[in-house]
C-alpha positions as CSV (number, residue, x, y, z in Angstrom):
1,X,9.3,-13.3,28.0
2,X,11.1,-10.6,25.9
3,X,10.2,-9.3,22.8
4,X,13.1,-9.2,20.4
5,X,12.7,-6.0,18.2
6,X,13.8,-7.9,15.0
7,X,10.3,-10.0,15.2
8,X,8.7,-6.7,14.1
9,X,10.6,-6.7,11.1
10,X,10.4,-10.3,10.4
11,X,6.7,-10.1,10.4
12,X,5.9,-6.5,8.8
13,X,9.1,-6.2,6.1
14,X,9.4,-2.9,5.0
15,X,10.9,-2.3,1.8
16,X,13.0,1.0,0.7
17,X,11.3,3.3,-1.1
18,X,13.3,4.8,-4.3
19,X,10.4,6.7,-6.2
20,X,10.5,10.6,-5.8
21,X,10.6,11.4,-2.4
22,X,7.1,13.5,-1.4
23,X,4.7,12.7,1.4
24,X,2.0,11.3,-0.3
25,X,4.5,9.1,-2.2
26,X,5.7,7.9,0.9
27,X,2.2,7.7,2.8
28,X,0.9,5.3,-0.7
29,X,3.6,3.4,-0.7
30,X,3.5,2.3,3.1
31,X,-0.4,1.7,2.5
32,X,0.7,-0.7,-0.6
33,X,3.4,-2.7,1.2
34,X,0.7,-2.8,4.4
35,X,-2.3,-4.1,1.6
36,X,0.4,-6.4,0.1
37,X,1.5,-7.9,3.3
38,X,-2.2,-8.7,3.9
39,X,-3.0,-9.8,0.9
40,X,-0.3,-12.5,1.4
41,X,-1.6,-13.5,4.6
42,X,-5.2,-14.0,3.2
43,X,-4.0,-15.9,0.1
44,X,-1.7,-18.3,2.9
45,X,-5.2,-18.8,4.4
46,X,-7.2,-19.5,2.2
47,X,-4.3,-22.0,0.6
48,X,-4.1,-23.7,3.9
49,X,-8.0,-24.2,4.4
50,X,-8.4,-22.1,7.4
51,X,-10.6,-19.9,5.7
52,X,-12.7,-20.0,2.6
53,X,-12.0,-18.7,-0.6
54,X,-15.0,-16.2,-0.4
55,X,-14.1,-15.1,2.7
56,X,-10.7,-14.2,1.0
57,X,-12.3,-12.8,-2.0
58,X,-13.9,-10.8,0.3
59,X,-11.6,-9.3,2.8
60,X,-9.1,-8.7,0.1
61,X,-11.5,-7.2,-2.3
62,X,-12.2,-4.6,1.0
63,X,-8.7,-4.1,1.2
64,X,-8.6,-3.0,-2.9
65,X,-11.3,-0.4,-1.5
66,X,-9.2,1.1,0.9
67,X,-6.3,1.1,-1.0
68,X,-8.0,3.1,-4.0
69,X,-9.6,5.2,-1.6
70,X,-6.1,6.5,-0.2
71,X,-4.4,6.7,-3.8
72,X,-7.3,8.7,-4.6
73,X,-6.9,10.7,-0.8
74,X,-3.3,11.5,-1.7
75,X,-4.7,12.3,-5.4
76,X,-1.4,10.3,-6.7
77,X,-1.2,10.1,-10.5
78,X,-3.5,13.0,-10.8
79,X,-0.9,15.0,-12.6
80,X,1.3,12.6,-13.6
81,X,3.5,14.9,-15.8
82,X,3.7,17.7,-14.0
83,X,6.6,19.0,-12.2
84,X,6.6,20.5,-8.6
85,X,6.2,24.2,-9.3
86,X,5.9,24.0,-12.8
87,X,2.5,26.6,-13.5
88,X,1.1,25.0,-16.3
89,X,-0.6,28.7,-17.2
90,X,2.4,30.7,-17.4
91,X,3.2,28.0,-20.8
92,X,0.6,30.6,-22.7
């Protein structure tokens, strides 16, 4: 049996990423797309009975966890307005 490479894409889409281009930007929005992409599959679940909706609630709430945990990793959002090599101290 061969594996046809496109089956990687039909089950893990990736989406383009247009936001500012910086590694952490990049690394949070693969980690989204990845929680999102589960999150669909858990919901599919739960829909079609072969789990139950606790067990959803659940896993899904874990994934939340790790997902704030990496946004708060890659600190994004903690300086929302600054600009990359902007010194905020030289403004005084």
């Amino acid at each position: 049996m061969t594996t046809n490479p496109n089956h990687e894409q039909f089950f893990y889409p990736r989406s383009s990423y247009y936001g500012e281009i910086k590694p952490e930007n990049l690394v949070f929005n693969a980690n989204l797309q990845e929680f999102a992409q589960r999150v669909s599959y858990l919901c599919n679940l739960e829909t079609g009975g072969k789990i139950p909706p606790d067990q959803a609630y659940h896993q899904i709430k874990a994934l939340w966890k790790q997902l704030k945990k990496s946004k708060n990793e890659l600190q994004i959002g903690e300086n929302p307005f600054q600009v990359e090599g902007d010194d905020q101290s030289s403004n005084t």
